[in-house]
C-alpha positions in Angstrom: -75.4 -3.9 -44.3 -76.0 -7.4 -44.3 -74.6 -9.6 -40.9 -72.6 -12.4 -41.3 -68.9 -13.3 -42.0 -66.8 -11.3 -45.3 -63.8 -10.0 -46.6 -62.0 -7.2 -45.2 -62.5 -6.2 -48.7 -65.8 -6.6 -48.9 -66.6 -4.7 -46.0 -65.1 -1.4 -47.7 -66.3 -1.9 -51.3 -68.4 0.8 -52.2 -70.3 4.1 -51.3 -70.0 3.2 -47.6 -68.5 5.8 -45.3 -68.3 4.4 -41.8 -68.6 6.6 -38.9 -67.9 7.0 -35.4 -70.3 8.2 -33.0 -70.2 10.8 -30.6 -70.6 9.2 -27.6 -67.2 6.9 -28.3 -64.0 7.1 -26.7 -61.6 9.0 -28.9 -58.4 6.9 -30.4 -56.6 5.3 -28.1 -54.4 2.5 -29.3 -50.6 2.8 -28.2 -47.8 1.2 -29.1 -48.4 -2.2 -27.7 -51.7 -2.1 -29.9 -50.0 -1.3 -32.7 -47.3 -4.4 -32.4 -49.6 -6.9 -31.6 -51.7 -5.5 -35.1 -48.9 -5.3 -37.1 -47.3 -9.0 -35.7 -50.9 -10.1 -35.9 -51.1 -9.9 -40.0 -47.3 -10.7 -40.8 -47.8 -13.7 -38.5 -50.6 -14.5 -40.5 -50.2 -17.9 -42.5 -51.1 -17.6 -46.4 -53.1 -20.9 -46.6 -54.9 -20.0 -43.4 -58.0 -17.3 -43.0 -57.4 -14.6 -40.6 -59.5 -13.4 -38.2 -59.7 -9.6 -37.7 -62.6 -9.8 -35.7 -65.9 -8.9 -34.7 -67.5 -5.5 -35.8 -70.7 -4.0 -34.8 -72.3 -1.4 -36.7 -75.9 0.8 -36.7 -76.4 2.0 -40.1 -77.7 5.2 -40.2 -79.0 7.3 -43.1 -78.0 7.6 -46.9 -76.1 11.0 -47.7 -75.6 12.1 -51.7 -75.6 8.7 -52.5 -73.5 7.4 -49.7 -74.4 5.0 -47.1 -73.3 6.3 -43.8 -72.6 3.5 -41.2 -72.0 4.0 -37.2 -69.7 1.6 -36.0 -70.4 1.0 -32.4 -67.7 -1.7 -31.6 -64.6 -1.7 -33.0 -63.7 1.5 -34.4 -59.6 1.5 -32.8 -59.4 -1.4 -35.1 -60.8 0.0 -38.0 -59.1 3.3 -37.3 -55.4 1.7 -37.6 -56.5 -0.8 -40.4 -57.1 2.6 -42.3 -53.6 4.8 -41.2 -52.1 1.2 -42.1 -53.8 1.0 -45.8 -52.5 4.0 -46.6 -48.8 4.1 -45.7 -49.0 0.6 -47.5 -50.5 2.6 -50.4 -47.9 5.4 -50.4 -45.1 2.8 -50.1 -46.7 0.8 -53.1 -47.2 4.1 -55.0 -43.9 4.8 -54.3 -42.5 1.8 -56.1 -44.7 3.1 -59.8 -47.6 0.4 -59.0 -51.1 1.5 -59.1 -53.0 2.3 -56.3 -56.3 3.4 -57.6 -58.7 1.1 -56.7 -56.9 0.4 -53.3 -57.6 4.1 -52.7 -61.3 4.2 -53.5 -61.7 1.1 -51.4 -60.2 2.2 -48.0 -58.9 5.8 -48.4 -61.2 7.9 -50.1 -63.7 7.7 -53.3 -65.9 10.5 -55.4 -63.6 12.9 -52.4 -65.8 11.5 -49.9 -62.8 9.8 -47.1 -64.3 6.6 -46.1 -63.6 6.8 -42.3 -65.3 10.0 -40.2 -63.7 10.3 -36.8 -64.9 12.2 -34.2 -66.0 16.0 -34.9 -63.0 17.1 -32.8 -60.0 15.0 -34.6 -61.5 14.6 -38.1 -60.3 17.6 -39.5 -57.0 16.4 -37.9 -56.9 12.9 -39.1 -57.7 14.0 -43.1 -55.6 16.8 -42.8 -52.1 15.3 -41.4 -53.3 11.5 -41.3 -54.6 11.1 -44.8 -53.1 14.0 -46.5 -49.5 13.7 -45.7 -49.0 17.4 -44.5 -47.4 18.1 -41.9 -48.1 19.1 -38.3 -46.0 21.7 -36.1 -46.9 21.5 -32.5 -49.7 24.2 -32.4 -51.8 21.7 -34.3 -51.7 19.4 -31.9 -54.2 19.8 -29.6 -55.5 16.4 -27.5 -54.3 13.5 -26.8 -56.4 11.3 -29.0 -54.3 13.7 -31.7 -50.6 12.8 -30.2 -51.6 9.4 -30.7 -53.1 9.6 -34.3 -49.4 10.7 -35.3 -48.0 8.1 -32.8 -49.7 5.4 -34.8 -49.1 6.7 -38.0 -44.9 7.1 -37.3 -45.3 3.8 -35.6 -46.9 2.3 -38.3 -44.6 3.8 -41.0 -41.7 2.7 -38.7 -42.8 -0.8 -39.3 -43.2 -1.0 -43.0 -39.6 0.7 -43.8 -38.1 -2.5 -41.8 -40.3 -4.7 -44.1 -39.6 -3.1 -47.5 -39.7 -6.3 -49.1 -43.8 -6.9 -47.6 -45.1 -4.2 -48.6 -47.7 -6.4 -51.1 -48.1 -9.2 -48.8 -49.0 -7.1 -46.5 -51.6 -5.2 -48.7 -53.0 -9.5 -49.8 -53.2 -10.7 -46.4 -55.4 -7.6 -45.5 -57.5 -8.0 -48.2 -58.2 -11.5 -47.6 -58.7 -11.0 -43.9 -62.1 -12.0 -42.5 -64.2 -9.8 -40.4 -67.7 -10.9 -38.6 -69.8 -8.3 -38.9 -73.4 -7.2 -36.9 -75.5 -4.3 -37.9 -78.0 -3.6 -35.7 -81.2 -1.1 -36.1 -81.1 1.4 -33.2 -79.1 2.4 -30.6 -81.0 -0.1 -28.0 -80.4 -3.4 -30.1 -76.8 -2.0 -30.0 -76.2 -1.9 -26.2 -77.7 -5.4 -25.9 -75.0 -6.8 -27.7 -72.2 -4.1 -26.9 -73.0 -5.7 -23.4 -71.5 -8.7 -24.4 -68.5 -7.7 -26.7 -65.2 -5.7 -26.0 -63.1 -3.6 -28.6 -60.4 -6.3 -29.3 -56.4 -5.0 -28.0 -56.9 -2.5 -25.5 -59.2 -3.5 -22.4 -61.9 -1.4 -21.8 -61.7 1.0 -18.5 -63.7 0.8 -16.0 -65.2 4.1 -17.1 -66.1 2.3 -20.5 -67.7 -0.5 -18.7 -69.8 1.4 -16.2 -71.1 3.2 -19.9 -71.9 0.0 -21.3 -73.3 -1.6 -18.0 -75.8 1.5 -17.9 -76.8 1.5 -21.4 -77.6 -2.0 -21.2 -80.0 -1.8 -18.2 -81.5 1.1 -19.3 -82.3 -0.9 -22.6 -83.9 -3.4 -20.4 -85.9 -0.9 -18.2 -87.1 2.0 -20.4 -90.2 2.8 -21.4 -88.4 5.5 -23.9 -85.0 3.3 -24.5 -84.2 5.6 -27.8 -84.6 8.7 -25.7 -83.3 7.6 -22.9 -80.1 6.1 -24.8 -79.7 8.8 -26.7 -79.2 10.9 -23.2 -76.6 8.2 -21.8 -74.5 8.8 -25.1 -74.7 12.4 -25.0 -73.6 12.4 -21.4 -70.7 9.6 -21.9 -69.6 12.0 -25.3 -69.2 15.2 -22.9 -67.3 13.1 -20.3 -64.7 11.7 -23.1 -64.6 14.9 -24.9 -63.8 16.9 -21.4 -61.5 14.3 -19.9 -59.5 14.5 -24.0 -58.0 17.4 -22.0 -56.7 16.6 -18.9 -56.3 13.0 -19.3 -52.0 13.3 -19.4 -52.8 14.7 -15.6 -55.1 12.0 -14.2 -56.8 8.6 -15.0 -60.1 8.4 -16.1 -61.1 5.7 -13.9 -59.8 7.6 -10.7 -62.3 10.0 -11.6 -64.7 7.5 -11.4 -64.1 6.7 -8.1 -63.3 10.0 -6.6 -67.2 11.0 -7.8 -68.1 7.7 -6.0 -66.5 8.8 -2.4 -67.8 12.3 -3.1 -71.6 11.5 -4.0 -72.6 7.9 -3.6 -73.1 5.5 -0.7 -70.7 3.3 1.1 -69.6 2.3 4.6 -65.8 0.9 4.6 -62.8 1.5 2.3 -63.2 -1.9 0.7 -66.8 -0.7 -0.9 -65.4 2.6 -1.9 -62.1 0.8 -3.5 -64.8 -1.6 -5.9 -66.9 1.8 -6.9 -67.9 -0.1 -10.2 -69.1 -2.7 -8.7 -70.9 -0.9 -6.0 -73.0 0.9 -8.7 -73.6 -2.5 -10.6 -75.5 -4.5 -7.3 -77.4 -1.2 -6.7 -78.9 -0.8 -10.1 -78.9 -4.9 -10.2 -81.0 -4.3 -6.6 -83.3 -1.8 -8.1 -83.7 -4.2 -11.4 -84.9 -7.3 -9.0 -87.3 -5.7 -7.3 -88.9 -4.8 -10.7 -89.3 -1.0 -10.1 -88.3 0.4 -13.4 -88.7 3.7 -12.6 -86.6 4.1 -9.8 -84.0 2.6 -12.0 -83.6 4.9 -14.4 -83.9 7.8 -11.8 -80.8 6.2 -10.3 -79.1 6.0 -13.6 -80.3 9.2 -15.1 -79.2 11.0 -11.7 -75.7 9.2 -11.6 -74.6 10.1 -15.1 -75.4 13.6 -15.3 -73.6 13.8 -11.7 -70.7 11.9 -13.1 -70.7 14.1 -16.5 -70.9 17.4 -14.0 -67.7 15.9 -12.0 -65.7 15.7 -15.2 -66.5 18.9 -15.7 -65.5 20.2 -12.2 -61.8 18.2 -12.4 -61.3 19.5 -16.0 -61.9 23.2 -14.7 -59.9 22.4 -11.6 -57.0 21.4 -14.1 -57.2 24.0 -16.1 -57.9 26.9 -13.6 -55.0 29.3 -12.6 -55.7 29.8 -9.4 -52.4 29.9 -7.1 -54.4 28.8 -4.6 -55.2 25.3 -6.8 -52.1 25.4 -8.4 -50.2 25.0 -5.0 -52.2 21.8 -4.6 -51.1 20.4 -7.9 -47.3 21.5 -7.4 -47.3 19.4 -4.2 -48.6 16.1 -6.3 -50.0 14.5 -3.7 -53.8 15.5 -4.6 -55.7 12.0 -4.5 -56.9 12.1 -1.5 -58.2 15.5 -1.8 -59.9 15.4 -5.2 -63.3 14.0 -4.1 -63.6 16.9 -1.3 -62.6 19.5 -3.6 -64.7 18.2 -6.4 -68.1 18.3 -4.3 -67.0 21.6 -2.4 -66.5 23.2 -5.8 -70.1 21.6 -6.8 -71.5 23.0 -3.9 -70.5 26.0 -4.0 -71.7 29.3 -5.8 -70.4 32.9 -6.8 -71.3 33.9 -3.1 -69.5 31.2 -1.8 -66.3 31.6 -3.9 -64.3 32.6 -0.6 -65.2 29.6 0.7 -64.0 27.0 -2.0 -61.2 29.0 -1.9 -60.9 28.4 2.2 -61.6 24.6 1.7 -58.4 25.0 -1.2 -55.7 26.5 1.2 -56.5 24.3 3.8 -56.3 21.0 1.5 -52.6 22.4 0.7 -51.6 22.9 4.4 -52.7 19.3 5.2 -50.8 17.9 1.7 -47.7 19.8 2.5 -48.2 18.9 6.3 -48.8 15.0 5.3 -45.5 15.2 3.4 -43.2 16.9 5.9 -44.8 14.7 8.7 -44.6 11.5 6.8 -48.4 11.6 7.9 -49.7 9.5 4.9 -51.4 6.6 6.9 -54.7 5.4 4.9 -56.6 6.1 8.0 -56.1 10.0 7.3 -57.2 9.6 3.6 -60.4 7.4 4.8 -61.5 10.3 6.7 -61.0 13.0 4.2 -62.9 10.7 1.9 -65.6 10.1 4.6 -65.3 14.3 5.1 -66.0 14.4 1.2 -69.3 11.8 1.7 -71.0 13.8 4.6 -70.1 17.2 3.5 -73.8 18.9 2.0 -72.7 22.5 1.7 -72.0 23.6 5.1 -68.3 25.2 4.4 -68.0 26.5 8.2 -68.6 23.2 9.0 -66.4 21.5 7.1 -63.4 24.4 7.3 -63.5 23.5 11.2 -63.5 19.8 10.6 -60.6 20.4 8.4 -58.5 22.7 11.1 -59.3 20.0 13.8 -58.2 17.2 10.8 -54.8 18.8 10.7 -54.8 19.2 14.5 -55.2 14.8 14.8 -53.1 13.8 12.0 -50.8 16.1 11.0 -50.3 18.9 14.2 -48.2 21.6 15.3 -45.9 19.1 17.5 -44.9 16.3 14.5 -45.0 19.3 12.1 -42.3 21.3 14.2 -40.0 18.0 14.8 -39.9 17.1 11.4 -39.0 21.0 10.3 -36.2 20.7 12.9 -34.7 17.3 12.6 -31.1 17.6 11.7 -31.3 15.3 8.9 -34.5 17.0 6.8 -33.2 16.2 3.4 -32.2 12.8 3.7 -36.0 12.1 5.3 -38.5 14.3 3.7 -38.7 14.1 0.3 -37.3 15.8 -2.5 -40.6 17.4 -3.8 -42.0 18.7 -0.6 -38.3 20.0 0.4 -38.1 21.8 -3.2 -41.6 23.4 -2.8 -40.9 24.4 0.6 -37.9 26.5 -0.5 -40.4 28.2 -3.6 -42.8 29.2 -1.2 -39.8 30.5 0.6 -38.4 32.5 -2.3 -41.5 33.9 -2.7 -41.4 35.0 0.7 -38.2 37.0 0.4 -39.1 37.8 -2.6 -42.5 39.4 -1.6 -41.1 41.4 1.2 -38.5 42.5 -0.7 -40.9 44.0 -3.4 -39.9 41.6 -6.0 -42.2 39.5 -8.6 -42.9 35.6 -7.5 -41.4 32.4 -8.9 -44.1 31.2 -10.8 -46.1 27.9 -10.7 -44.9 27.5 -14.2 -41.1 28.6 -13.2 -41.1 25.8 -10.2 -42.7 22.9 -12.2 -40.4 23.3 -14.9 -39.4 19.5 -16.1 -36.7 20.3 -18.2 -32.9 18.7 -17.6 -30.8 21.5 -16.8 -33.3 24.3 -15.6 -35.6 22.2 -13.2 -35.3 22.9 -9.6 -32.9 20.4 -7.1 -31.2 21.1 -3.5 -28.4 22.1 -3.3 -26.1 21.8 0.5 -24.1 25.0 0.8 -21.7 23.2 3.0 -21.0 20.4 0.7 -21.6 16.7 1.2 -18.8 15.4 -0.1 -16.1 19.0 0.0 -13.3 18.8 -2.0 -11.9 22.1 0.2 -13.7 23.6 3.1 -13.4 25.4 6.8 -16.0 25.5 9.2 -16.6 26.9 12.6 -17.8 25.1 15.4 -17.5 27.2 19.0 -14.9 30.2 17.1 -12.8 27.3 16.1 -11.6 27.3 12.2 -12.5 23.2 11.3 -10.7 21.3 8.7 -12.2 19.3 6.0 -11.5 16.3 8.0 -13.2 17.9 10.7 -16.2 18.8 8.3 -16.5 15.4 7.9 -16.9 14.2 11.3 -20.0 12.3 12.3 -20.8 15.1 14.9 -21.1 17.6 12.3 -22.7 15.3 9.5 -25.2 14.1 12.0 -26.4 17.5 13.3 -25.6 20.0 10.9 -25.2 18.8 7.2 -28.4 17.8 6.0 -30.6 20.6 8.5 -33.2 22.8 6.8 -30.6 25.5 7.2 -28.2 24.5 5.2 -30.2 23.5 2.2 -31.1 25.6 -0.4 -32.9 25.4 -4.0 -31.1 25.6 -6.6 -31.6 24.7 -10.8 -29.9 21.9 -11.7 -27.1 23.6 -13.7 -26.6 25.6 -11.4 -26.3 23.2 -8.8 -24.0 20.7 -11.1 -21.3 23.6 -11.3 -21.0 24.6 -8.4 -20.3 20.9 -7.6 -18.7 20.7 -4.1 -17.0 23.9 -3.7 -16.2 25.5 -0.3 -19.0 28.2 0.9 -16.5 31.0 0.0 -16.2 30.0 -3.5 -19.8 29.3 -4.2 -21.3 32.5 -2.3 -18.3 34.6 -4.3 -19.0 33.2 -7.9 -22.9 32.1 -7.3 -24.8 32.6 -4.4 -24.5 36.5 -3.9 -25.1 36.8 -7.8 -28.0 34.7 -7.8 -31.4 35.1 -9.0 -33.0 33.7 -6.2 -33.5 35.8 -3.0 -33.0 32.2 -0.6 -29.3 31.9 -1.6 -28.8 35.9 -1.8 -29.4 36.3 1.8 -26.8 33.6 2.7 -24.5 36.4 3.4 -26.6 37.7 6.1 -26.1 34.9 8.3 -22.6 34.6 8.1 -20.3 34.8 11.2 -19.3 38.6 12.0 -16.3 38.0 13.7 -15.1 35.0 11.2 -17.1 36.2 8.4 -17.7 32.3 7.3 -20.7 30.4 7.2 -20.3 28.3 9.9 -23.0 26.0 12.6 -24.5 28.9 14.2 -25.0 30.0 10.9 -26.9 27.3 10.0 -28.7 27.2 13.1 -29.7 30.5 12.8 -31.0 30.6 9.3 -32.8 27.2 10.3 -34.8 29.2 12.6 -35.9 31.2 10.5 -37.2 29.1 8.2 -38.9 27.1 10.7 -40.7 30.2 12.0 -41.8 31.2 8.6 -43.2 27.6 8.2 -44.7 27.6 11.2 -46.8 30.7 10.1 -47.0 30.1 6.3 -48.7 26.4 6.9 -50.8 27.6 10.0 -54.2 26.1 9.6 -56.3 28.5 11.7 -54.8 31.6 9.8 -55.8 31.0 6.3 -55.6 33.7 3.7 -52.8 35.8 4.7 -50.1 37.5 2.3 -46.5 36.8 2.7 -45.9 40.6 4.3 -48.9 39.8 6.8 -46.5 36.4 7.8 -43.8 39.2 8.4 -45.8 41.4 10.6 -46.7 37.9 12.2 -43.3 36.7 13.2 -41.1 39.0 15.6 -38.0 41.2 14.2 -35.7 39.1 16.1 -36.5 36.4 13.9 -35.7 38.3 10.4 -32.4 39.3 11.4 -30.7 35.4 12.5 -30.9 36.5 16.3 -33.5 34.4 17.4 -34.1 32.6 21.0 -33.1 29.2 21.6 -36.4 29.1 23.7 -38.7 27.4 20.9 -36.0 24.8 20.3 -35.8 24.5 24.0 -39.9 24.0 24.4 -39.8 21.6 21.9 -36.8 19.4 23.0 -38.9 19.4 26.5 -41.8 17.8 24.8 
């Protein structure tokens, strides 16, 4: 292909069929893209030549007569110029014009399609892109899928507002001017890549640390096709692996959690500029002219960074309660760059022990939550904990236990549990996940299966999980009983009882959101009558255990009582020198008094003396 500035059209005419590589990020363009493209051409003056841009390409081979063409810049643009070409087609076709040599320019000539995408979406984008059929859910698979359709319902969106542009469209496209480069091999192609950036979406960081590399290792090598050729098969396994997780976490996070985790640096301000980190120590190794050592450093940094992918995509995927907990807490960033290089570090023999490092990381998330302990001096020294740890897990599992003993301990974990006004300070996530692994206590002891991971994450409107006060915020009817006195509603509402007993971990309870809507702000005796002694959950079933025996109502002592118990069991659950044990082992762990609302006012006592 000759370099130089042409035609849109001129690009596509003939037995070209462009390509893009494998080590490429799959599509990515999302609806701001898509405006500014669409804007971008019906902005476009008729007596003025528009710009789509510069294009690099590496051709590659001849196939059955076709030439087959790698584009190595610019293939987002090219992608959506294609889906756009052919909803303007259809629209076109639609109105009994011809379309025919439209079709063999962009769409698809001798049935060869003109655009390849990736191995893992092409079928995909021929199939439900090009072809018109339609896709149900269950052949939608990645992301990079989701937003193939995005753009193409985007796209078609645009055009049935612009009926009437349907040609212009199709002539300012045709006349548009592209610059295009073609270079020879994949070193010539970093050089410039270097230099350039995929116009409308700005690269990541990830994207630049993979042209950054290539670039230097064009400069260094003694073997730059080789050694290229690695780089992009290392940078395809990364994109392809993060395809399927990247809804759960950012690319460029992962970047810098495999920085904290396996790289050098002193202070959070290094760790927070991990790019440029990498950059002055390659730059470093460049200067002092030792090309060997640089590639070692690069060729050791991407197949580490390739292998952490790896290890967060299985971490993603894995079910694992023990992971799962971690993810159902959402507060995992400061733990992903220990777990990543404990799960590297470990082996089949070692299993226990990633498993080890894993429950403690969820006691010190749900600790950091109920504590409010969320200081960035804690996360600096689980990141420095990450840094120095080299495979010694008995090591690291005490560091960990005394880590939860200085930031998060016994004493701030206790007050918090008891403070009379838990729900209005700790917040809504780590209150409703404290209540599951509650259920699942009663429910365990009681023989019964668990709420599952899937069951408690539920997102959906009506079924998702909420708190619910049994003694009502705002009652429209209700008694309580405070010393064997029957209180009023205005009494309920008094400051005494809204400051001490109201929003306490006793008289919360978790509840889905439907549930919870109609019950509104009943009394306790209508809710426990029409809901909570019917319920599925075991947490509001037991409600009627704790009730008053001489009064029968749920009253303060009830919710002190029931608050107790909770306490205790959170006390054991989340103990961080007793990792491992089953719900029924908790049981054996906590005294009978405590299971049956009788418990002794002397913990509340020790602790009020602290």
């Amino acid at each position: 292909m000759e370099n130089g500035q042409k035609r849109i059209s001129e690009l596509f005419d003939g037995r070209k069929i462009f390509n893009i590589p494998k080590y490429q990020r799959a599509y990515a363009w999302e609806e701001q893209q898509l405006k500014d493209f669409v804007e971008d051409i019906e902005n476009q003056k008729p007596d003025r030549s528009y710009f789509f841009g510069t294009i690099l390409f590496q051709a590659q081979s001849r196939q059955e007569g076709f030439e087959i063409i790698d584009i190595v810049d610019g293939q987002q643009r090219i992608t959506t110029l294609i889906i756009f070409m052919k909803l303007l087609l259809a629209e076109r076709k639609e109105a009994g014009k011809d379309v025919t040599m439209l079709e063999d320019t962009y769409i698809q000539i001798y049935n060869r399609y003109k655009l390849r995408v990736l191995d893992i979406d092409n079928d995909f984008f021929t199939s439900y892109i090009l072809q018109d059929n339609d896709p149900d859910d269950s052949q939608v698979h990645i992301p990079s899928q989701k937003r193939l359709l995005e753009a193409k319902d985007f796209l078609g969106r645009s055009l049935k507002t612009r009926p009437d542009k349907i040609e212009e469209f199709i002539e300012k496209i045709e006349h548009m001017k592209v610059l295009t480069y073609s270079v020879e091999d994949k070193a010539e192609a970093t050089l410039i890549f270097e230099t350039t950036n995929d116009r409308g979406k700005s690269l990541t960081s990830l994207e630049k640390t993979k042209s950054f590399l290539m670039h230097k290792t064009y400069i260094v090598s003694n073997n730059p096709e080789t050694d290229l050729d690695t780089l992009q098969n290392r940078f395809s396994e990364i994109y392809r692996n993060y395809e399927e997780i990247e809804s759960r976490v950012d690319e460029d996070s992962i970047l810098q959690y495999h920085f904290i985790a396996f790289e050098e640096w002193r202070n959070k301000s290094e760790y927070q500029q991990s790019v440029q980190m990498i950059k002055q120590k390659v730059n470093k190794l460049v200067n002092a002219e030792d090309r060997t050592e640089v590639w070692r450093f690069i060729d050791r940094y991407s197949r580490k960074l390739k292998e952490s992918f790896e290890i967060v995509k299985t971490l993603f995927t894995s079910r694992e309660s023990y992971l799962l907990d971690i993810f159902a807490l959402s507060r995992p960033a400061a733990f992903y760059p220990l777990l990543i290089k404990a799960y590297k570090l470990g082996n089949s023999d070692e299993e226990q022990d990633f498993k080890r490092v894993a429950q403690l990381v969820e006691i010190i998330g749900f600790r950091f939550g109920i504590t409010k302990s969320r200081s960035d001096k804690g996360v600096s020294q689980l990141y420095r904990l990450a840094r120095e740890f080299n495979g010694n897990f008995k090591q690291l599992i005490r560091e960990l236990q005394e880590f939860v003993d200085s930031y998060c301990g016994d004493f701030e974990f206790e007050r918090s549990l008891c403070q009379p006004r838990f729900h209005e300070v700790v917040d809504g996530n780590d209150q409703r996940y404290l209540f599951w692994k509650y259920e699942n206590y009663l429910r365990e002891i009681g023989g019964y299966p668990d709420m599952s991971y899937d069951e408690f994450t539920n997102a959906k409107p009506r079924s998702k999980f909420s708190m619910e006060h049994i003694i009502p915020q705002n009652p429209k009817e209700s008694k309580v009983v405070i010393d064997n006195s029957i209180l009023s509603t205005t009494d309920f509402e008094s400051q005494e009882f809204r400051d001490n007993y109201l929003h306490s971990i006793g008289n919360l309870t978790i509840d889905p959101v439907s549930a919870n809507a109609s019950k509104s702000n009943q009394n306790f005796v209508s809710k426990n009558h029409r809901y909570f002694c019917r319920a599925p959950l075991m947490a509001q079933n037991e409600l009627i255990d704790f009730l008053n025996d001489e009064t029968e109502q749920w009253d303060t002592a009830s919710i002190s009582n029931r608050a107790r118990k909770i306490y205790c069991f959170a006390l054991e659950r989340w103990n961080a020198r007793k990792l491992g044990r089953t719900f029924s082992e908790i049981k054996e762990a906590l005294p009978e008094r405590m299971l049956i609302a009788e418990m002794n006012e002397k913990i509340f006592e020790e602790w009020s003396l602290r």
